[in-house]
RODO-516167 format. One line per field, with one value per residue: chain; x, y, z of N, C-alpha, C in turn; residue in one letter. Coordinates in pm, whole numbers, plus 50000, padded with zeros to 5 digits. Layout:
// RODO-516167
cadena: c(A,...)
n_c1: c(X,...)
n_c2: c(Y,...)
n_c3: c(Z,...)
ca_c1: c(X,...)
ca_c2: c(Y,...)
ca_c3: c(Z,...)
c_c1: c(X,...)
c_c2: c(Y,...)
c_c3: c(Z,...)
residuo: c(A,...)
//
This chain:
// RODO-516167
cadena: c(A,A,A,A,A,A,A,A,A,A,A,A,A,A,A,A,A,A,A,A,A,A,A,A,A,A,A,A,A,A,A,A,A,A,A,A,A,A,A,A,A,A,A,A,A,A,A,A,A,A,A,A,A,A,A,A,A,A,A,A,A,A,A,A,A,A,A,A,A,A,A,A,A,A,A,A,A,A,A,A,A,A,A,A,A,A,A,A,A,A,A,A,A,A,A,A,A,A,A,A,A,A,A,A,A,A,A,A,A,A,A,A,A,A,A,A,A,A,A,A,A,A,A,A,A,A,A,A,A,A,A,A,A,A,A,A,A,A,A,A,A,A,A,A,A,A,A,A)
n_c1: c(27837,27905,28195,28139,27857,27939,28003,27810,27657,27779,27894,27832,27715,27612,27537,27436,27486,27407,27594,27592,27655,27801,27907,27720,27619,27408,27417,27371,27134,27102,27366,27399,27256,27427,27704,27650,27488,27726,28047,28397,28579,28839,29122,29142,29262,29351,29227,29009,28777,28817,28543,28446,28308,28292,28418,28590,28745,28894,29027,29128,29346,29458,29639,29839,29968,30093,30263,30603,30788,30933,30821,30580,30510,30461,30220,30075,30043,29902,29715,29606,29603,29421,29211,28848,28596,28229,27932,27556,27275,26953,26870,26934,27212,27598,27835,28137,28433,28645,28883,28906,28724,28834,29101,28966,28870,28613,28265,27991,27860,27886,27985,27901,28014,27946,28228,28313,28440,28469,28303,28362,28389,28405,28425,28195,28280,28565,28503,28350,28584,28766,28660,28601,28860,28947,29027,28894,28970,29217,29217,29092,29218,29448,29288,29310,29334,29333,29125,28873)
n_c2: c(38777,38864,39027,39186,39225,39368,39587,39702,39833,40042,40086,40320,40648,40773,40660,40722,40527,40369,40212,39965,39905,39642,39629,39613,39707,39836,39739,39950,39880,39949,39895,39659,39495,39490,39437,39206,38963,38825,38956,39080,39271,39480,39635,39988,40290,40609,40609,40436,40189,39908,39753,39491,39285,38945,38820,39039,39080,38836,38874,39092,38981,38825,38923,39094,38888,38770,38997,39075,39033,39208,39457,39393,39290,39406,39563,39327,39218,39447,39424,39193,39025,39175,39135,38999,38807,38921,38866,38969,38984,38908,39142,39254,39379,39392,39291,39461,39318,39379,39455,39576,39775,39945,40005,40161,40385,40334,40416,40471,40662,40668,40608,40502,40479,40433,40367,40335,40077,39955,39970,40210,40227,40472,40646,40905,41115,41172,41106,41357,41531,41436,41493,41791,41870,41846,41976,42066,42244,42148,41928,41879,41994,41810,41586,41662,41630,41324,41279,41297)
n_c3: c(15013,14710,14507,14305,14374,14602,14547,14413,14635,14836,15152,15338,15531,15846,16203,16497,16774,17118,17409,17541,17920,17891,17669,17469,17178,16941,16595,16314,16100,15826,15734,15816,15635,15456,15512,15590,15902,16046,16117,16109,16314,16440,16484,16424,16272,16364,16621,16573,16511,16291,16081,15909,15607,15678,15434,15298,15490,15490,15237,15239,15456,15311,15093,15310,15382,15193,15146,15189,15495,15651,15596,15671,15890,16165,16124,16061,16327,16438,16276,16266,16502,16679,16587,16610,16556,16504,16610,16481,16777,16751,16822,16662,16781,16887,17060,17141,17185,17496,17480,17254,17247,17493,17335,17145,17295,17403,17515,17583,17432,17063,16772,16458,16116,15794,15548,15258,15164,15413,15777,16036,16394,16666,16926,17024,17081,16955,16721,16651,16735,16544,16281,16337,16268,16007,15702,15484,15248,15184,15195,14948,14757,14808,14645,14394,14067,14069,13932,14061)
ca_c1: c(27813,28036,28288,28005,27726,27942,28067,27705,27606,27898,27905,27818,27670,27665,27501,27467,27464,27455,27675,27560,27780,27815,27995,27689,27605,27304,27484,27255,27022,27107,27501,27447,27193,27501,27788,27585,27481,27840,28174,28501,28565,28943,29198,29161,29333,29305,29144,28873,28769,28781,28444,28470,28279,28424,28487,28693,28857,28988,29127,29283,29437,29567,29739,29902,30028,30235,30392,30758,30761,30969,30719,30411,30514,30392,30113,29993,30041,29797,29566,29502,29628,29321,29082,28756,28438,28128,27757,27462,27203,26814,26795,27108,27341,27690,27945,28260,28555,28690,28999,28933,28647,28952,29189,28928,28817,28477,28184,27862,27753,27915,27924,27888,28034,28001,28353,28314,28443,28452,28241,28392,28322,28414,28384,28174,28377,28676,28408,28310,28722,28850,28543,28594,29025,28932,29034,28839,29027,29370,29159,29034,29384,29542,29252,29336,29442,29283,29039,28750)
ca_c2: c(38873,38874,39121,39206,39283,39468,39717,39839,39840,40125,40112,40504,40680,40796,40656,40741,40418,40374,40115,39963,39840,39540,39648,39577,39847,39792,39793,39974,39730,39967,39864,39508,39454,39497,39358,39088,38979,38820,39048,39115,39407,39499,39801,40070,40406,40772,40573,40380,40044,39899,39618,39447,39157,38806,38818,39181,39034,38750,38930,39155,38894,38734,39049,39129,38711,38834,39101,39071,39022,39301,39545,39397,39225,39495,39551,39206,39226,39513,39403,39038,39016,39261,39100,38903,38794,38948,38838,38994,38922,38960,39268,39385,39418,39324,39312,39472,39283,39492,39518,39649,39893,39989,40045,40305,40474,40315,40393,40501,40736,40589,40633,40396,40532,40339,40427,40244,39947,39901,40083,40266,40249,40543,40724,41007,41230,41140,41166,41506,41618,41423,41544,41930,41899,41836,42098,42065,42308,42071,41735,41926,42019,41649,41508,41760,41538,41239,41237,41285)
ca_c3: c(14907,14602,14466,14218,14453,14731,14439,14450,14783,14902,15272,15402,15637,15984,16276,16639,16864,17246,17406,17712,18037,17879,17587,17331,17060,16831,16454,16221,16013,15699,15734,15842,15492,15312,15536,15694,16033,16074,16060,16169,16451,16446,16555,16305,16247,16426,16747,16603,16495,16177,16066,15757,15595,15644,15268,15274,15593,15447,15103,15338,15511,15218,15060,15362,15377,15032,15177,15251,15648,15683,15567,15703,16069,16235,16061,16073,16433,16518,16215,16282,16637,16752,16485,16666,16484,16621,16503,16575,16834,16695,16855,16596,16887,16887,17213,17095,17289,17596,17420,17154,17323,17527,17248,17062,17398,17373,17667,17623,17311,16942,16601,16335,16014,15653,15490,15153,15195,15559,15851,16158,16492,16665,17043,16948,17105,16888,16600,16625,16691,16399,16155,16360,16235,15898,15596,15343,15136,15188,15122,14811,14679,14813,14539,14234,13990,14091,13882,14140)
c_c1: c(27933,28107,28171,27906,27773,27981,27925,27664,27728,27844,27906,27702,27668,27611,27518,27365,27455,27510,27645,27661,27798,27911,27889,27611,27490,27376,27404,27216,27092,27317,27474,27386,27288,27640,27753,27558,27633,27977,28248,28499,28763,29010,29177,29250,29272,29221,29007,28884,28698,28634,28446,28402,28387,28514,28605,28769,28993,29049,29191,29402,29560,29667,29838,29929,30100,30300,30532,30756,30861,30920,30598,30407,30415,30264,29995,29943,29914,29693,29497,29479,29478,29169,28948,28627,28380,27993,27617,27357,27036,26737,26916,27163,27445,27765,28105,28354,28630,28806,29011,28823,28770,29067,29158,28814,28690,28393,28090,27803,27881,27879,27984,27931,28083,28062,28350,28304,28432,28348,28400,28352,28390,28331,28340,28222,28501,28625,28400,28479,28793,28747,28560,28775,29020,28919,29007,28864,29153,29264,29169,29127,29432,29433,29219,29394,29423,29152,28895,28667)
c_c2: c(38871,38972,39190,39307,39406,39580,39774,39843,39890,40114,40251,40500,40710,40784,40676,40696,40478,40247,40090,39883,39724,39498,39605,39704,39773,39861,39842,39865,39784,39918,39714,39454,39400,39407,39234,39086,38957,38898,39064,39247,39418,39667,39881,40195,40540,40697,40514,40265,40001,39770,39614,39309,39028,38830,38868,39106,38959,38818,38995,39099,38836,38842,39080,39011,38728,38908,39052,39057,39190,39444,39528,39371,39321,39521,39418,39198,39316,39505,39281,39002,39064,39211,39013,38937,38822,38888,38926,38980,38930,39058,39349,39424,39319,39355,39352,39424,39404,39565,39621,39792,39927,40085,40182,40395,40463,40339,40412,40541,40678,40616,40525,40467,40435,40456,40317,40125,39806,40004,40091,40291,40371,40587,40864,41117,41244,41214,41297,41580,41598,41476,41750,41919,41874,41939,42062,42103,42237,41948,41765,41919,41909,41570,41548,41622,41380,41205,41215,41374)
c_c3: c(14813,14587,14381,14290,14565,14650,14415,14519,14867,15055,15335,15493,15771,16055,16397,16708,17035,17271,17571,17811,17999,17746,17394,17265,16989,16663,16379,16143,15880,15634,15756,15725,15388,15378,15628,15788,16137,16064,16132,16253,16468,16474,16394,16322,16314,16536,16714,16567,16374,16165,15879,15760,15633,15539,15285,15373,15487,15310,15159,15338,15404,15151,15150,15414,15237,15035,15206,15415,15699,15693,15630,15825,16178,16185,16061,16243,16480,16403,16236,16370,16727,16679,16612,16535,16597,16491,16622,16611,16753,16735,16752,16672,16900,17025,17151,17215,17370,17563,17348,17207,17402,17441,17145,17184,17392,17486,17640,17453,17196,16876,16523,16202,15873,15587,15351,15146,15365,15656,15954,16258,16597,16808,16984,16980,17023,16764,16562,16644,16607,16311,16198,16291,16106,15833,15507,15198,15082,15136,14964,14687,14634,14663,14343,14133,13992,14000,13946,14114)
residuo: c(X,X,X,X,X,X,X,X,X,X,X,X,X,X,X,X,X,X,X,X,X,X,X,X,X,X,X,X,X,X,X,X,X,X,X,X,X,X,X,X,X,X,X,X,X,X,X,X,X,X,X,X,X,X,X,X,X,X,X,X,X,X,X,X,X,X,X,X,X,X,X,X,X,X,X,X,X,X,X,X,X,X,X,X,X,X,X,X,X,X,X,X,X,X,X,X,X,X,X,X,X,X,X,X,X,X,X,X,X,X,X,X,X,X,X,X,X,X,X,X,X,X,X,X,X,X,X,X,X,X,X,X,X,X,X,X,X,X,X,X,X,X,X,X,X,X,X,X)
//
């Protein structure tokens, strides 16, 4: 998909997966339309797990390959280090690596969340306490001025 095409096809929404002993999740159809059947699966932020087209991957990648090493080492480390391609099966189910199911407390019930440019995968227990710690009135404030 181009730069073009993924600028209208925003990535949102919120699904709730199951994840069976085997570590495979069925990805929603209305998220994979837009970031393909193929995609990256990597460590993300606040305990979950980032997915990003090939494409987005790789521009990532390359931005943070221009950084200064001093600034990004680490960073590269728990963004590329944890990276795996997943594709999915023809039932739309992917196997998230143990690791990384490990790393965002993954087991059973799951949420799928399209975040613009990337989705989120997400223990739905995590889900519902980072979405319950959220101030709406402070977000609101933090985007005064922003032009939103």
């Amino acid at each position: 998909m181009s730069e073009n095409e993924r600028g209208k096809h925003t990535l949102m929404g919120t699904f709730y997966q199951s994840m069976d002993a085997k570590g495979r999740m069925t990805f929603p159809a209305k998220l994979r339309e837009i970031i393909g059947e193929r995609f990256i699966v990597t460590r993300g932020s606040d305990g979950c797990l980032f997915v990003y087209s090939c494409e987005e991957f790789e521009q990532r990648a390359e931005r943070i390959g221009k950084l200064p090493m001093s600034q990004a080492r680490n960073f590269q480390r728990v963004f590329m280090a944890n990276a795996g391609e997943v594709e999915a099966d023809k039932q739309g189910r992917i196997l998230i690596p143990p690791a990384l199911r490990e790393l965002a407390g993954l087991d059973k019930e799951i949420v799928v969340a399209g975040v613009s440019d990337r989705c989120e995968i997400w223990d739905r227990q995590k889900w519902e306490e980072f979405n319950g710690s959220v101030d709406l009135g402070a977000l609101m404030d933090a985007l005064e001025g922003l032009d939103f």
